[in-house]
C-alpha positions in Angstrom: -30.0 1.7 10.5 -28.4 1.1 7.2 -26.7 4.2 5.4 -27.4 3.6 2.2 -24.3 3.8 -0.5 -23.8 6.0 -2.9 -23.4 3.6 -5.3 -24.7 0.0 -5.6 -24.8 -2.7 -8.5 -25.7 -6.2 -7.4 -25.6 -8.8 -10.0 -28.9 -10.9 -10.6 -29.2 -13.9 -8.1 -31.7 -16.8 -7.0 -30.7 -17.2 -3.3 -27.9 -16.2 -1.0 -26.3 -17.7 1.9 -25.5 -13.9 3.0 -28.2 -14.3 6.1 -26.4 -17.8 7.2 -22.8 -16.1 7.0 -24.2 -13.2 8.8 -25.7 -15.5 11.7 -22.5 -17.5 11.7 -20.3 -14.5 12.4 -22.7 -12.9 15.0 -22.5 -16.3 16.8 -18.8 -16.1 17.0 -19.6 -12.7 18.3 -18.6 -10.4 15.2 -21.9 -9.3 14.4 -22.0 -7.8 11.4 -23.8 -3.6 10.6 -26.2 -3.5 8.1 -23.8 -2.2 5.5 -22.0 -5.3 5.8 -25.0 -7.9 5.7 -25.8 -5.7 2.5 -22.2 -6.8 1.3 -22.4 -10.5 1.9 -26.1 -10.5 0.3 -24.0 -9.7 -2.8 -20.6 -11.4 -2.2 -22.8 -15.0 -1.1 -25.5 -15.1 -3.5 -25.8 -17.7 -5.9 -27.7 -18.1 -9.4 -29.6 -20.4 -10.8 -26.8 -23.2 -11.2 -25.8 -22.9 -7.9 -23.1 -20.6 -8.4 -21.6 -17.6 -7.2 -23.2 -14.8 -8.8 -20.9 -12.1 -8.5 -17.2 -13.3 -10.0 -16.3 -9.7 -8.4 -17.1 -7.7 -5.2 -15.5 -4.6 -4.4 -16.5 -2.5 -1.5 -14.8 1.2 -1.3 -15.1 3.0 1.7 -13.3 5.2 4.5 -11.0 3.6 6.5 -12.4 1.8 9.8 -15.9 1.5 8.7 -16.8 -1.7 7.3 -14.2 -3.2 4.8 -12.1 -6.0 6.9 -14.6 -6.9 9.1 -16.7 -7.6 5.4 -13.8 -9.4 5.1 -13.5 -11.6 8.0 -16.7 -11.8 7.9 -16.4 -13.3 4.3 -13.6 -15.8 5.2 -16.1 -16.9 7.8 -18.6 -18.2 5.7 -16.0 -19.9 2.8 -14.2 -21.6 5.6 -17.4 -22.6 7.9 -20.5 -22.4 5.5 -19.4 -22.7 2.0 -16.5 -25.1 2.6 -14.1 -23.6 0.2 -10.5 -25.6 0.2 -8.6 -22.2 -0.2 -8.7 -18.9 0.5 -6.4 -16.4 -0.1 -5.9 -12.8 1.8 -3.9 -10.4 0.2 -2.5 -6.9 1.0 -0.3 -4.5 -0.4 1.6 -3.9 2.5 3.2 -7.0 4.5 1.7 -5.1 7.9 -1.7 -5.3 6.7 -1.9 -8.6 5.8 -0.3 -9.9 9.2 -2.6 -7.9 11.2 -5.5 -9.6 9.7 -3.9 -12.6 10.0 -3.7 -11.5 13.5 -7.4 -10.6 13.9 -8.6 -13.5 12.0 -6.8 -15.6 14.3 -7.8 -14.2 17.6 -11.7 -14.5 16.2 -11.6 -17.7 15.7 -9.4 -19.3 18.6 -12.0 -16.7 20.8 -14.5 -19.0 20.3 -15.4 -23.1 21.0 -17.1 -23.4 17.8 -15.1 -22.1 15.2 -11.7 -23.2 17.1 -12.8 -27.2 17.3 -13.1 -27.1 13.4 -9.2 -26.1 13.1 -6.3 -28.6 12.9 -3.3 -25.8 12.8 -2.6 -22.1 12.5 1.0 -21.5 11.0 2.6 -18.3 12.6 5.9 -18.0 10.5 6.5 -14.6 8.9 5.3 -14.5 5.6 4.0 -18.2 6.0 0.8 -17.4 8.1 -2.2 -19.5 7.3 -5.1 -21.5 9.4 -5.5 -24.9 8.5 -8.9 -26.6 9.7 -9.1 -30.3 10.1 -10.9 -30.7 6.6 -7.6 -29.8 4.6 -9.1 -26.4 4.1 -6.5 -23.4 4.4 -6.8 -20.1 4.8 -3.4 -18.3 3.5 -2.1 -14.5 4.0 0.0 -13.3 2.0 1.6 -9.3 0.6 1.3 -8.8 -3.0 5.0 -8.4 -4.5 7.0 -7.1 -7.8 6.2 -10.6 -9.4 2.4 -9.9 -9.0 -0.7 -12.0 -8.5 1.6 -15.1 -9.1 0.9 -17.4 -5.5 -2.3 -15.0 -4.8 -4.5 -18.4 -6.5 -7.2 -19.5 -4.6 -11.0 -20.5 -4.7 -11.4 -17.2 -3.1 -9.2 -14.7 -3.3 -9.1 -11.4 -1.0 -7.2 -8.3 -2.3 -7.3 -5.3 0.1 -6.3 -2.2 -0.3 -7.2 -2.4 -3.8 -5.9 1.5 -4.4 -2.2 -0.1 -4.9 -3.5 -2.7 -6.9 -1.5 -2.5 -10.4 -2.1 -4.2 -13.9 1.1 -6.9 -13.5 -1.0 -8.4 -10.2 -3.9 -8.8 -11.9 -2.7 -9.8 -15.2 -0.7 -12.8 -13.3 -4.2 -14.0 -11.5 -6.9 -14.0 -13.6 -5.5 -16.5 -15.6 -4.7 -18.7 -12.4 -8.5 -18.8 -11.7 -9.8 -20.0 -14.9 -9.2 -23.8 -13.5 -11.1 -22.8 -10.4 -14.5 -24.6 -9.9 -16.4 -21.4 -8.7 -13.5 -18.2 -8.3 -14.3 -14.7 -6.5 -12.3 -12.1 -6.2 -12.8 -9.4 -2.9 -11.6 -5.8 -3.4 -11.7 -3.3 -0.8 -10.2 0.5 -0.5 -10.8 3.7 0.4 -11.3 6.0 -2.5 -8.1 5.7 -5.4 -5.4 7.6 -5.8 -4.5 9.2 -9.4 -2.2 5.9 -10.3 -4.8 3.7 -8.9 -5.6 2.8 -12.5 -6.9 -1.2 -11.7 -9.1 0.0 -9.0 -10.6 3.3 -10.8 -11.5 0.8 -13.9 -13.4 -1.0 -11.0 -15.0 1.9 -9.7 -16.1 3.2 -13.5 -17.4 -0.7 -14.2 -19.4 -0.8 -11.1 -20.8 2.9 -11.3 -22.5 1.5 -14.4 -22.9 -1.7 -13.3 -21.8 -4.7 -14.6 -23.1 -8.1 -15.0 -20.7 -10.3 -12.9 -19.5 -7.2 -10.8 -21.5 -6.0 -7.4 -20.4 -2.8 -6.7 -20.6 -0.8 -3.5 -19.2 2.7 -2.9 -19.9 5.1 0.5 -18.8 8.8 -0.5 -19.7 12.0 -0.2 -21.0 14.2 -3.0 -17.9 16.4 -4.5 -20.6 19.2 -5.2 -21.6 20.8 -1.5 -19.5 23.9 -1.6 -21.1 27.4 -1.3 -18.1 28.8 -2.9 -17.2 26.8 -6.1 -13.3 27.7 -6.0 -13.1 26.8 -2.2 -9.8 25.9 -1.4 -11.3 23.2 1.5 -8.8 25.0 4.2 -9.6 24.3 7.8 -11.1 27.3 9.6 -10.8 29.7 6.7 -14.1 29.5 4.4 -17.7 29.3 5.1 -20.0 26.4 3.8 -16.8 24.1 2.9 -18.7 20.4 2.0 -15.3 18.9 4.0 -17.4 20.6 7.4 -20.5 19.4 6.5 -21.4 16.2 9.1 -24.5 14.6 6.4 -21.4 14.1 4.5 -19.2 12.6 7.3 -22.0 10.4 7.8 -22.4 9.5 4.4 -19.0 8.2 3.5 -18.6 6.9 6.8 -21.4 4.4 7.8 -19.2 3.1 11.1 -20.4 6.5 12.5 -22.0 6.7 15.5 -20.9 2.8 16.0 -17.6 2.8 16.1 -16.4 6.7 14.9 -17.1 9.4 16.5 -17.7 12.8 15.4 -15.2 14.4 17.6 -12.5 12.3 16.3 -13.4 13.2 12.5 -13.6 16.5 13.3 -10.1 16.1 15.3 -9.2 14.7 11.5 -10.2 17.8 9.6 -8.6 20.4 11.5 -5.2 18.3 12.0 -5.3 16.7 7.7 -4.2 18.4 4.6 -8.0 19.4 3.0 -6.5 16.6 0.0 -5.9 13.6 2.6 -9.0 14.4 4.6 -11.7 14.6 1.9 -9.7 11.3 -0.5 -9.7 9.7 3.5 -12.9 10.6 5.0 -15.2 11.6 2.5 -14.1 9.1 0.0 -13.5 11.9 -2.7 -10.4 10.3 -5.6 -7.7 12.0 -6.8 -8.5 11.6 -10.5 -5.4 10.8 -12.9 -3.5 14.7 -13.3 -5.0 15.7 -10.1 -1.2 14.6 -8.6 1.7 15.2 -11.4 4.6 12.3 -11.0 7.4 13.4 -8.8 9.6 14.2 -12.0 6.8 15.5 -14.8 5.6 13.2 -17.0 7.8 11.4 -18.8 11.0 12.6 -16.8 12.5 9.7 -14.9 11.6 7.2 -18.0 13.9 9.5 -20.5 16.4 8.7 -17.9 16.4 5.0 -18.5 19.6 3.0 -20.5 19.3 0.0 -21.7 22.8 -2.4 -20.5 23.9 -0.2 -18.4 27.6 -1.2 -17.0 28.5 1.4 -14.3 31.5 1.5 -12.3 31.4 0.5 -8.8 29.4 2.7 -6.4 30.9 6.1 -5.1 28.0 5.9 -2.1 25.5 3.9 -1.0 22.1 4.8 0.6 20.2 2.7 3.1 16.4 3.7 3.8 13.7 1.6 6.1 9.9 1.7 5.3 7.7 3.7 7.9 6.5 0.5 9.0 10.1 -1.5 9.0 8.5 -3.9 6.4 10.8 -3.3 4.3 14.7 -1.7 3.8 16.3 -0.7 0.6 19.8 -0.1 -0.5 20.9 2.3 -3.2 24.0 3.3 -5.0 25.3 5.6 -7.0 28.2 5.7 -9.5 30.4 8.0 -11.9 28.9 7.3 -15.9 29.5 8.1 -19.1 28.8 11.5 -20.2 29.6 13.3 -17.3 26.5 11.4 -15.6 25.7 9.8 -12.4 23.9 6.6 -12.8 21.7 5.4 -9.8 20.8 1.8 -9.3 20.1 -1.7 -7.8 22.4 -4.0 -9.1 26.4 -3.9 -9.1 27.1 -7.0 -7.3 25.4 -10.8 -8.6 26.3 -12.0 -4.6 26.0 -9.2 -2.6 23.5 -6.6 -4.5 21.9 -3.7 -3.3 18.6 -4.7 -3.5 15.0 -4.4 -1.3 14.2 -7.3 1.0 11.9 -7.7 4.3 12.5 -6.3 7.4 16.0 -4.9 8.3 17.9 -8.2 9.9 20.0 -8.2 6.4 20.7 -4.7 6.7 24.2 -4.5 8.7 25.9 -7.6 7.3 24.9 -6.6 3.1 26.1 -2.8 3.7 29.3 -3.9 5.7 29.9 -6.3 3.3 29.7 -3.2 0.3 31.7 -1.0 2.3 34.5 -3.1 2.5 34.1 -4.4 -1.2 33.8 -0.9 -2.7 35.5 1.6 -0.1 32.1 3.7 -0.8 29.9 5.8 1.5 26.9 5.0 3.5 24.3 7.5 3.6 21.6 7.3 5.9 19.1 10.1 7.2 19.2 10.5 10.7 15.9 11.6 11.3 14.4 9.3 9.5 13.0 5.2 10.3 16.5 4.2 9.4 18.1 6.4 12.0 17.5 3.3 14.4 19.8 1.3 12.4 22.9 4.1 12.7 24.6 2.2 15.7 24.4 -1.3 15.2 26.1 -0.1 11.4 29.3 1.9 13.6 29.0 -1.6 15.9 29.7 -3.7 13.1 32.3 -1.3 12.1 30.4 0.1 9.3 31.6 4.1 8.6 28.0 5.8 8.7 27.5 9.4 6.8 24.5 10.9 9.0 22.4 13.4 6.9 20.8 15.9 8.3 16.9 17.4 7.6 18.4 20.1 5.4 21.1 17.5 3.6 17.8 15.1 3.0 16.0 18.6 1.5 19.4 19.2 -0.6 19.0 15.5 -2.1 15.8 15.5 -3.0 16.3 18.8 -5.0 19.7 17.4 -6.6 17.8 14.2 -7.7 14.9 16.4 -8.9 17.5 18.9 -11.0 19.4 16.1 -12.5 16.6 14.3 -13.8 15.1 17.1 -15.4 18.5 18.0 -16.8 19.4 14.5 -17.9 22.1 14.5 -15.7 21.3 10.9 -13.8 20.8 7.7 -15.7 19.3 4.3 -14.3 18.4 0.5 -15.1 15.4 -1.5 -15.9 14.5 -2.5 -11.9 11.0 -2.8 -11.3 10.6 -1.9 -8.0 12.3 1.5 -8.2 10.5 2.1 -10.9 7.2 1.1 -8.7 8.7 3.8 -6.0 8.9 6.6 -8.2 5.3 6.1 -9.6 3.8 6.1 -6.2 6.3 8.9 -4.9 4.8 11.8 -3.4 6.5 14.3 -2.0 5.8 16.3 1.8 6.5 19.8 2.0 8.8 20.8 4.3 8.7 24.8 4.9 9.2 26.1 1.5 11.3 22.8 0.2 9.8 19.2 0.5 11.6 16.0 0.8 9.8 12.1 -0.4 6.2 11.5 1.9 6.4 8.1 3.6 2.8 8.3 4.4 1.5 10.2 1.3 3.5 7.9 -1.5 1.2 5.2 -2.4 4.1 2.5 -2.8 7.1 2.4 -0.4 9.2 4.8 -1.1 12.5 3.3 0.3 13.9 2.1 -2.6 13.9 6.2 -4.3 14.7 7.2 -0.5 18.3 5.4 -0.9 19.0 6.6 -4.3 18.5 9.9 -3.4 20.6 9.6 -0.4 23.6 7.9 -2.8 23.0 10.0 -5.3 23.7 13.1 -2.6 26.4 11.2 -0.9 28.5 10.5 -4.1 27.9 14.3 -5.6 27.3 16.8 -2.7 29.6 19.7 -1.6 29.8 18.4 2.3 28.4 21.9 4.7 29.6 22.9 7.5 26.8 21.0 9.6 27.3 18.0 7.7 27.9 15.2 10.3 30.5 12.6 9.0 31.5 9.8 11.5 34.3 8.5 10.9 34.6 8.5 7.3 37.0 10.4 4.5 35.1 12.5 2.7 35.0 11.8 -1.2 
């Protein structure tokens, strides 16, 4: 039985090859629920020169509903039924888009009719793709600081549209204009406040718009008996994040593949904020989450040429899902200042790359260039990399839970009081934007989970910053190294 959306604008069509995809993917035994067959009605139909109709399709909705299989689904029917020659899938996060790569795969090779069509699937990370025996190629790929530059295709997937920023899509569109018939895919849960490119989305296709079909599952934001209720578990009476018509609502998987149980397990164990933005598919509306130094705050930091001395410490910090590692510094500036950056060495820089194989050879090398610290939290993803760093011969500073707290508070002081300076680097600048922080008793340190970017980058700064500055306590665990 189809759950009907909450919102829905479908541009004008003459026919669509929706039903034929749809048959097509149940054959390959991927079946698709009703919301989806709604989805590829809109995302295959075609007007009256034989075109696609909708230039755009986005699809918001909870998580592990409806939105990748819509996907797969979708690369199905381009690669099988539509015969487009490429096809690009997109993610924010280099994870995501090798676990569809992953999924897309094992669909295809899991059956004798979609597997005969394919000449070649390229497994090398960051190069995955599926080639089929017509020169057709389906590519993945993570969307990076340079934008939508590479993301070109015929049809072009972007998931998790919630990290989508202006820079990726102003490096795209232009890309398509030489395309014969382009479409973009979006899918997301609900947005976040800095999720400006996909709330624009979201306001065009509540209104609807001409080339854009639109389809939103979410619960109403109204249902509350109390209108100040504070949406804590287990402590008010008619709460709408309690009420199961709007579980079912934003969540059309339901019953299929989620079950009640488990959503409820979700509301008692989620902050109110994460399970209604998660679950219910409510957004966190720009000033609904101030930026993690007050408007304004980190960019009055910025100057321009900025020649600093050589770092004083250095702080290493791996993403939650070891995507990606980051290596900060910080160094004695003008003015009584500390600047915190990316860039003091053109060979060996501290910089953000892939995975953590670079890690121990780049921070060795800096240690032994500058004589500086290393900072890493030991509680923390990076913890992992503590003894291979001492096997290499690498003097490790070990900061505790309450050193981390400490850092994050010194960072947040000396930006407010001007005390800290930093360059022009985009990605840092891309880390503080998304950064959100997690409380922590009465203090909080950076949220992994809760940032919308990867936070690493900020992570090491702060840990640099800390390292080069701090008064060392009594607990502080220093092996091997002089103190500064």
């Amino acid at each position: 039985m189809l759950v009907e959306p909450a919102y829905a604008a479908l541009p004008e069509y003459v026919h669509t090859l929706g039903p034929e995809v749809a048959d097509l993917a149940e054959l390959a035994g991927f079946a698709p629920d009703p919301e989806q067959r709604l989805a590829l009605d809109a995302a295959f139909a075609l007007d009256a020169k034989g075109k696609t109709a909708a230039f755009e399709v986005c699809v918001v909705c909870s998580r592990q509903n409806m939105k990748t299989g819509f996907f797969k689904q979708c690369a199905l029917g381009w690669l099988y039924v539509t015969d487009q020659r490429l096809i690009v899938w997109s993610a924010h996060e280099f994870r995501t888009a090798q676990e569809a790569f992953r999924d897309m795969t094992e669909l295809v090779e899991s059956s004798d009719v979609l597997s005969r069509r394919v000449k070649q699937i390229y497994r090398g990370n960051g190069d995955e793709a599926i080639e089929m025996m017509s020169g057709q190629r389906l590519i993945f790929k993570a969307r990076t600081k340079s934008g939508g530059r590479g993301l070109s295709g015929d049809k072009v997937v972007l998931d998790e549209g919630f990290a989508l920023q202006p820079t990726h899509m102003g490096a795209l569109m232009p890309t398509l204009s030489a395309r014969p018939d382009p479409q973009l895919l979006y899918g997301s849960s609900a947005g976040l406040a800095n999720s400006a490119v996909l709330r624009d989305i979201r306001d065009r296709g509540r209104r609807g718009g001409s080339r854009l079909a639109y389809l939103e599952w979410c619960a109403p934001t109204d249902g509350c008996a109390d209108r100040n209720c504070s949406h804590r578990f287990g402590t008010v009476d008619g709460c709408a994040l309690d009420d199961v018509a709007n579980w079912r609502a934003a969540n059309p998987a339901l019953g299929r593949r989620i079950s009640a149980d488990y959503i409820a397990a979700e509301r008692e164990a989620l902050p109110p904020e994460e399970f209604a933005r998660e679950r219910l598919g409510w957004w966190d509306e720009p000033g609904a989450v101030a930026p993690a130094f007050g408007a304004g705050q980190w960019e009055a930091c910025a100057v321009a040429d900025a020649a600093p001395s050589a770092p004083a410490a250095i702080g290493v910090a791996v993403s939650v899902d070891r995507a990606w590692s980051s290596i900060g510094a910080a160094s004695p500036s003008a003015g009584g200042r500390v600047h915190v950056g990316v860039s003091y060495d053109k060979d060996y820089g501290v910089d953000r790359r892939r995975g953590t194989s670079w890690l121990v050879e780049r921070v060795k090398v800096l240690q032994t260039r500058y004589d500086c610290s290393v900072v890493i939290d030991g509680h923390g993803p990076t913890s992992v990399m503590i003894g291979p760093l001492e096997d290499a011969g690498v003097r490790v500073t070990v900061a505790g839970t309450n050193d981390v707290l400490d850092a994050c508070a010194d960072l947040y002081d000396k930006v407010q009081e001007r005390r800290v300076s930093h360059g022009s680097n985009a990605e840092l600048d891309e880390a503080v934007m998304g950064a959100q922080p997690r409380p922590v008793g009465d203090r909080w340190m950076w949220g992994r989970k809760r940032s919308v970017f990867d936070v690493s980058m900020l992570e090491a700064v702060t840990l640099a910053l800390w390292g080069a500055t701090a008064d060392r306590p009594s607990a502080y665990e220093d092996r091997g190294m002089v103190t500064l």
